[in-house]
C-alpha positions, 0 to 999 in steps of 0.5 A, a space after each residue: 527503519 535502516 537500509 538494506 542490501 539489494 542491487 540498485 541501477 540508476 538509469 537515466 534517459 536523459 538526465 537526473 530528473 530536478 525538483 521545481 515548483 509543483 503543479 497544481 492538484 488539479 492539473 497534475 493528474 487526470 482520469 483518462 479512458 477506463 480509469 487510467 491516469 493521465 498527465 500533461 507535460 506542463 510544469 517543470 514538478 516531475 511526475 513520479 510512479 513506483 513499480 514493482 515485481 517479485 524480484 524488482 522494485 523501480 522508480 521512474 521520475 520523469 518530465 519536460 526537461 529530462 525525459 524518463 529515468 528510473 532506479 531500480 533496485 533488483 532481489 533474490 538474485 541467489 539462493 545463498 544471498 542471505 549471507 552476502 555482504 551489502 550489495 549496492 549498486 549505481 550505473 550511469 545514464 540509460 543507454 537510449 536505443 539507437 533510432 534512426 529515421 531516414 537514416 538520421 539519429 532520432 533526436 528525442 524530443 521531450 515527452 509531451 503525455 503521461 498514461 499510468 494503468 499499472 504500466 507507465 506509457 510516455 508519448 513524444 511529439 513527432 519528430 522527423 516524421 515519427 511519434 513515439 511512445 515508450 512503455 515501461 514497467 518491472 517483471 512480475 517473476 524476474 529481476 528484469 525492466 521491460 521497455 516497450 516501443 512503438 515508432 508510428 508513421 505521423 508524415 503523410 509519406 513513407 519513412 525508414 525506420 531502424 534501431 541498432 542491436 546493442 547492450 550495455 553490461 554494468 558490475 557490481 563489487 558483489 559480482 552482481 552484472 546489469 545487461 542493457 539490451 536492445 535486439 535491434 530491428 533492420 531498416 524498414 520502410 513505414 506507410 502513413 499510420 504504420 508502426 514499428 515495435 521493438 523493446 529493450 531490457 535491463 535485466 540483473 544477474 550473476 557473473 557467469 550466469 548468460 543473460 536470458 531471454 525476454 519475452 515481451 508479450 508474456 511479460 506484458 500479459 502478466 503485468 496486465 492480468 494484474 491491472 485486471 485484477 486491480 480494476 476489474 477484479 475481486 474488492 471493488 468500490 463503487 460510488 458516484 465519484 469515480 475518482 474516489 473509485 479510481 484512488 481506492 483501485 490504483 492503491 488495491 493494485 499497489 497492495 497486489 504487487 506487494 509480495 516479493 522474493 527472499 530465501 524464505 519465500 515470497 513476502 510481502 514488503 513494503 516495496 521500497 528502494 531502501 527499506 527492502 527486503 523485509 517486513 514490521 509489525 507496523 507497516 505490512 502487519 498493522 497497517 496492510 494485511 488486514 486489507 489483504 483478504 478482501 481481494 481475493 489474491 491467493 498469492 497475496 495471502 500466501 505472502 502474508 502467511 509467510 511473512 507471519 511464519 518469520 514472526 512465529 518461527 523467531 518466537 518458538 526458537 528465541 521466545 518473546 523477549 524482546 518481541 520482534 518488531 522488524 526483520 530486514 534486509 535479505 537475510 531478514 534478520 532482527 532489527 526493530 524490537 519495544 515499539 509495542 510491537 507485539 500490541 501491533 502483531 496481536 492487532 494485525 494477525 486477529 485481524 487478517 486471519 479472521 478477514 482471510 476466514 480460512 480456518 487451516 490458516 488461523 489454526 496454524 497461527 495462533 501460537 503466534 496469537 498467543 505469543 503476542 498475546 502474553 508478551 503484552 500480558 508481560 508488559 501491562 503495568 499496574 495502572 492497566 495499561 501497556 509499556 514500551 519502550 518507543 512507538 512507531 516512531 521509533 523515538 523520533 517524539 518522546 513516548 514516555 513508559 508507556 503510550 497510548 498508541 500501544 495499549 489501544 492496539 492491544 486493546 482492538 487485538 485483544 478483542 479481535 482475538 477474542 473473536 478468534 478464539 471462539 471461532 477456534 474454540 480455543 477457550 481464550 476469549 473470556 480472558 481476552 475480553 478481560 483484559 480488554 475491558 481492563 485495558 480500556 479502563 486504563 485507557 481512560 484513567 491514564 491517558 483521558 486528559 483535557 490537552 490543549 483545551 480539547 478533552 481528548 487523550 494525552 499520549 503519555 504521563 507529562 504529554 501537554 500537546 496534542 499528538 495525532 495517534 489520539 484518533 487510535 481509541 476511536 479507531 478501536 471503537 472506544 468512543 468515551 471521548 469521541 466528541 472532544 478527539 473529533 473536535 481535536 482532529 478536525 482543529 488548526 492546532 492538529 491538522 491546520 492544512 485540511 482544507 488544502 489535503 494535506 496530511 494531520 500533524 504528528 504533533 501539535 507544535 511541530 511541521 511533521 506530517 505522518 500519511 499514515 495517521 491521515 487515512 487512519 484519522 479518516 477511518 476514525 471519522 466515518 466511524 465516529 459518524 462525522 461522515 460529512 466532514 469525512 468524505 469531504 476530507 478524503 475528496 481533498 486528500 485524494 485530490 492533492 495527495 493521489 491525483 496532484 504531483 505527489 501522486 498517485 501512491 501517497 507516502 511521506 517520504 517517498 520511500 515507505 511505497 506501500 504505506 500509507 496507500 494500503 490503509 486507505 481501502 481500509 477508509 472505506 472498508 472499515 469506515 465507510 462501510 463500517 466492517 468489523 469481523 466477528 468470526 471466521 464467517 461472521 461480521 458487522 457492519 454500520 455504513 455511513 452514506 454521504 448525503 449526497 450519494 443515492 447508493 455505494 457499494 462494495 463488489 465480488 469482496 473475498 473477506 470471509 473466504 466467499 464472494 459476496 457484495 454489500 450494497 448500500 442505497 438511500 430509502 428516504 431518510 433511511 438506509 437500504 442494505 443488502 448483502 448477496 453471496 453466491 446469487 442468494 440474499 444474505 441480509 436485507 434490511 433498513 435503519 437509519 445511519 449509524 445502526 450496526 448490522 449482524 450478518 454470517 454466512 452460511 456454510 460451506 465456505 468458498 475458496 479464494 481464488 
């Protein structure tokens, strides 16, 4: 991936935050009332959260010896911006609010606690009789930061409290101003307990253009009813381990503020500071919009749709050669190409649409099925299997001619397809299971290997080490060599560090570690029924990885803010519980209850275009599962671990929300 143009500020209440040592997991993070996060000020490792609207993305850091700062990167600020040049831009230090208690300038002490529930609180000691908390977080519709403060009473007498009016304008060489502002509030006298509320803005716009009103409240109450939707809205887990709940619901509402703004509609992105706009077949596509129906977000959905219509769009007017593997940066244009790209859309497109189970939608679609479809068709080889020129990686590891990551993408997007086909009554799906069935062939004959003793996968012809996308077959649901890929995945060689929750290998004999092949290597192990050594892997992954310093959005290198945090719903969605579509309305379905949990269960899911819940409960040495929709029965039934369970809904469908 390369950078792209956007408006970046720099803003620093106090100074650039420093990397130390990190603290421990287990006392980095913690769950709060209702699910929030909450950390203690302790160590010198900054806390760091990223935030994000239509218009904005943010990055905050923030600890003992800093304070608060934040980058934020602001979008769409013109209709034309798509014909700009790169627009780049770094301001200097946050200029503070001018506080003053009893007429002195409020020194402001180190934040002494941490509180994330969508927006980020920080709360100081009190100093000269005043204790202060700051909230900070993006617009979701505008390219606008809201700070809110409160100022409280903590001395057992009256105090006077007064902020200055003031603002602070910064250019680009884009002719794109940042405006700092702080209304200022006069002098006020404070009994013991009272408190104060003022906000302060920074908020990116045109030169010429006046700088626009903010109002807080509305501002807020967006960005809340979206946290609302995250913790108490449609998609929601439920086990006896409310830490593996909260995980699953703090990346739903990472993937819920995904969508942003272009000259092309609202996308979805990957939501990073540099890699912004745009979108690839990899990170929104295979990985992320697969989960996107299960929430029940019509603007999600939309944004996907979008996104889609850019790779349909290119496909009619520029055909499929190359196939389009990314288009970025505002003007959105072509970049990425032969990464296997059209095996990652044929997968990722199937996939969503027949979980969005909206038929107008998928008919409108399927020519880029259909594209993606005969551009792997023009790349499979003689051997039965598929070729490109590079894989995600995009030529960080030797991929050969052909790799196994692509062709079992084609594989799982020729099957999901053909499930598309026949709910459309396109006619395509024999050809579809065809090739698949073909495709698996030359899955085993090119690539089953015996690699560094474990009988598993070579990812290319001369691979001689284990590299961590051999979870990809079982992933598909091919389980010829289940046994001997486990056993690779679960060994030092490939993912030494498990124990610690850290991430699997890229390879063997190298330190890269790759998050996204983490949760997909956790989804694989649920559905190969190593359900034990699963969930005790994604409790560690979660402890170090969501809940220690690097949380709460794992990612690998910072930058990628949406993966890999949006495939570990797909964990439990597809793993645990074990959903597979199999139409429009249909599905299967084969939990896997840990040992040690009496129940789990999946509320008010949006997949399949209705509301329904699917409860699983332990009957003795069995499993219960009953699924519900519109206050009627849909399923019920019980069978041991590991059966897989047909279900379809009766029609009519509902509408998402």
């Amino acid at each position: 991936m390369k950078s792209n143009a956007g408006l970046i500020v720099t803003m620093a209440a106090c100074a650039c935050c420093c990397l130390a040592a990190a603290a421990s997991a287990e006392d980095f993070w913690t769950l709060g009332k209702a699910g929030r996060l909450t950390h203690q000020f302790a160590a010198a490792q900054p806390l760091v959260v990223c935030m994000q609207g239509r218009k904005v993305v943010m990055q905050t850091q923030a600890d003992r010896a800093t304070g608060l700062g934040y980058k934020v990167r602001f979008f769409h600020l013109q209709p034309d911006i798509a014909k700009d040049k790169r627009v780049l831009f770094q301001g200097g230090r946050d200029p503070i609010p001018q506080l003053q208690i009893n007429g002195q300038p409020w020194q402001m002490p180190s934040p002494s606690l941490a509180v994330f529930d969508g927006m980020l609180t920080l709360t100081y000691p009190p100093a000269g009789g005043a204790a202060v908390t700051r909230t900070v977080y993006p617009s979701m519709t505008r390219a606008l930061v809201v700070e809110e403060w409160q100022v409280r009473n903590a001395a057992d007498k009256p105090i006077s409290v007064a902020v200055a009016a003031g603002e602070k304008v910064t250019k680009s060489p884009e002719d794109v101003i940042a405006t700092w502002t702080c209304p200022g509030r006069e002098a006020v006298s404070l009994k013991g307990g009272e408190v104060l509320s003022f906000s302060t803005s920074l908020q990116g716009h045109l030169s010429g253009q006046a700088v626009a009103a903010v109002d807080p409240a509305a501002e807020r109450g967006a960005r809340r009813a979206l946290a609302e939707a995250a913790w108490r809205g449609p998609g929601r887990l439920e086990t006896p381990e409310p830490q593996l709940d909260v995980a699953f619901t703090l990346q739903k509402f990472h993937v819920l503020e995904c969508p942003i703004e272009t000259y092309k509609g609202v996308i979805t992105h990957n939501g990073s500071l540099r890699y912004s706009p745009g979108v690839w077949a990899n990170d929104p596509v295979e990985y992320s919009s697969p989960v996107f129906p299960f929430f029940g977000n019509a603007d999600l959905n939309h944004a996907s749709m979008n996104m889609y219509r850019i790779w349909q769009a290119w496909c009619r007017e520029k055909g499929i050669d190359p196939f389009p593997g990314s288009f970025e940066g505002p003007a959105l244009k072509l970049v990425q190409r032969g990464r296997g790209d059209d095996a990652m859309v044929l997968y990722g497109l199937s996939k969503f649409l027949l979980f969005q189970g909206d038929r107008a939608a998928a008919e409108e679609l399927w020519p880029l099925i259909e594209f993606s479809a005969a551009s792997v068709l023009r790349h499979t080889t003689d051997e039965g299997i598929v070729a490109s020129r590079t894989d995600e990686m995009e030529g960080r590891y030797p991929t050969g001619k052909a790799n196994l990551s692509t062709s079992a993408l084609a594989y799982g997007g020729y099957r999901q397809a053909a499930h598309l086909s026949r709910a459309l009554g396109k006619g395509v799906h024999v050809e579809f299971d065809r090739r698949a069935d073909a495709l698996r062939k030359g899955i085993e004959s090119c690539f089953g290997a015996q690699v560094e003793g474990f009988k598993t996968y070579r990812y290319y012809e001369g691979n001689t080490t284990l590299r961590g996308w051999i979870l990809l077959p079982l992933a598909m649901g091919i389980n010829q060599r289940r046994d001997g890929t486990v056993a690779a995945l679960l060994s030092d060689k490939l993912w030494p560090d498990r124990m610690k929750g850290a991430d699997i290998l890229a390879e063997s004999t190298r330190p890269t570690e790759w998050g996204r092949e983490t949760y997909y290597a956790l989804r694989a192990l649920f559905k190969a029924g190593c359900t034990e050594e699963a969930i005790d892997l994604t409790r560690r992954v979660v402890k170090t990885q969501i809940f220690g310093p690097r949380g709460p959005y794992p990612d690998e290198d910072a930058i990628d803010m949406l993966c890999p945090g949006s495939l570990f719903p797909r964990v439990f969605f597809e793993g645990v519980f074990g959903i597979v579509p199999t139409g429009l309305d249909s599905f299967e379905c084969t939990p896997w209850l840990p040992r040690d949990w009496p129940s789990m269960a999946l509320r008010d899911v949006r997949a399949f275009g209705r509301s329904w819940d699917l409860v699983v409960e332990r009957a003795g040495g069995q499993q219960k599962v009953t699924i519900t929709s519109s206050g009627q029965t849909v399923m019920t039934a019980l069978g041991p671990a590991g059966k897989t369970y047909s279900v379809t809904f009766a029609k009519p469908e509902l509408k998402q929300r």
